[in-house]
N, C-alpha and C positions, 0 to 999 in steps of 0.2 A: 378821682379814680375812674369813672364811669367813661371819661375822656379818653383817657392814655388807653384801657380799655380794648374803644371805637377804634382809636386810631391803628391798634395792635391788629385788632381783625379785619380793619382794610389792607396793611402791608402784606398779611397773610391772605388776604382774597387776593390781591394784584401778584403775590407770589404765584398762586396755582392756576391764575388764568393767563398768567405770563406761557408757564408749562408746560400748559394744556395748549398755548397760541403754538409755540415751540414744536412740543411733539406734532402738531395738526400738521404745519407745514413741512415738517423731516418727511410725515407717511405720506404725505402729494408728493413729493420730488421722490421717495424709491418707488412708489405703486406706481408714478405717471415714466418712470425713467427710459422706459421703452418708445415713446411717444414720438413724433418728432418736433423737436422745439419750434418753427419756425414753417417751414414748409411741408403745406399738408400734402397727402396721399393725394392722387386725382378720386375725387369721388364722381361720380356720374351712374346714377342707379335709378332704377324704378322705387315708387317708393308702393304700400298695399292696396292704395286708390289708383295707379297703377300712371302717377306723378311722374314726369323728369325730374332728377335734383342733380343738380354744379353749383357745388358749393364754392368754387370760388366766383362763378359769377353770384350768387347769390348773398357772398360777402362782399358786396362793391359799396352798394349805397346802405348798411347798418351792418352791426354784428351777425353771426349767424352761433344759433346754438346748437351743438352734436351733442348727441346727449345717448350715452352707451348704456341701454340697462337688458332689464331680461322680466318676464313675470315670474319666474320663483325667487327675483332677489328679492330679501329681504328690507336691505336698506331704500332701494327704489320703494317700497310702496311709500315711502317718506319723503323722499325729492320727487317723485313721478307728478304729484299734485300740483308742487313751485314752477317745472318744468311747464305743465302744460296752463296754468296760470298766466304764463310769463309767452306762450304761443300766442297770445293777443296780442304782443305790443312788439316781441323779435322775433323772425322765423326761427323756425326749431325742425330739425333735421336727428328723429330718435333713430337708433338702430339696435332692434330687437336681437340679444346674443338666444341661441337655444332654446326659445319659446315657442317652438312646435308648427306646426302647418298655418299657413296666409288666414284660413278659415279661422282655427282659434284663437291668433294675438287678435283678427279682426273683432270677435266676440268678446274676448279679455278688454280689448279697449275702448267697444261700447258699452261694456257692462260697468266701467270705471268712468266713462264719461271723456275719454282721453282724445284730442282736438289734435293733437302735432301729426306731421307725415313720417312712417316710418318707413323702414327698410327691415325686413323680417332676415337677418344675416346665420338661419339654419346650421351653415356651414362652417360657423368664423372667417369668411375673408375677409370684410371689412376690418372687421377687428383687430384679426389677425397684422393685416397692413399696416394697423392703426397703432400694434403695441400693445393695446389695453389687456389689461390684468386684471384690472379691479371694476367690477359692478357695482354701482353707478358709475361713468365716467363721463365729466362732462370738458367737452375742448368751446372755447370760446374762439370762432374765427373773424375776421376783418380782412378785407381787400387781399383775401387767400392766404393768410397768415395766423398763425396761431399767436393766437395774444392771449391767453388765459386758459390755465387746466387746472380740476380738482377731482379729484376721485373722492370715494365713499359719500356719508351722509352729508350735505354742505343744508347752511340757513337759506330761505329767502335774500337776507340782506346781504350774504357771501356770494351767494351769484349774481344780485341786482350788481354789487358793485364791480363783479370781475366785467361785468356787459358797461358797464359807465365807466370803467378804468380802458375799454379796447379801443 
């Protein structure tokens, strides 16, 4: 009995992680739907160290990660860490949506420890350009092409793999 049991609450765990796979990918394809699939925006911007970024040259020789958040989002304070984690091994290209003057994301993101180059986008144009809707959003590029997007909260191993699948 103990058997048949196990077996009933693995079909019903593989049920709801089926689901939950399901629903995850429906909410990235309507939150990202604005996005463009394939050809990015030209980015060329200052970033708050006061950096050049072209991202499409900058996607030649590996991935490059964009990574759209804000400091009152919520969800960021839970990917912002992976993000800047994962700044050691891929460039990371953050763009700060509505997070207030150069001065305090600069302070907000020594006070976090925070390593990537941003772009403070005050105004929404980037963004605006970009489509994005949903805070966190991250675009995975390659050789100027978008090869991977996810909005909201994602794991560690959902963006290692979307950077090992570009």
């Amino acid at each position: 009995m103990e058997k048949k049991r196990r077996i009933r609450w693995f079909r019903e765990a593989g049920k709801v992680l089926l689901m939950v796979f399901a629903v995850t990918i429906a909410l990235d394809q309507w939150n990202s739907r604005d996005i463009p699939e394939t050809e990015i925006p030209p980015v060329i911007a200052r970033t708050l160290s006061a950096q050049s970024v072209d991202l499409i040259a900058m996607s030649k020789d590996q991935p490059v990660i964009l990574y759209f958040w804000a400091t009152w989002c919520q969800g960021c304070k839970f990917v912002t860490p992976t993000v800047n984690w994962l700044s050691d091994t891929y460039p990371v290209v953050s763009v700060a949506l509505a997070s207030g003057p150069d001065t305090r994301l600069q302070r907000y993101m020594a006070t976090h420890g925070y390593q990537f180059d941003t772009i403070n986008d005050n105004q929404g144009n980037y963004s605006q350009s970009w489509g994005i809707r949903v805070t966190p959003s991250i675009v995975i590029i390659k050789d100027g092409k978008i090869r991977g997007i996810t909005t909201g909260i994602t794991t560690p191993i959902g963006l290692l793999a979307r950077l090992w699948l570009a």
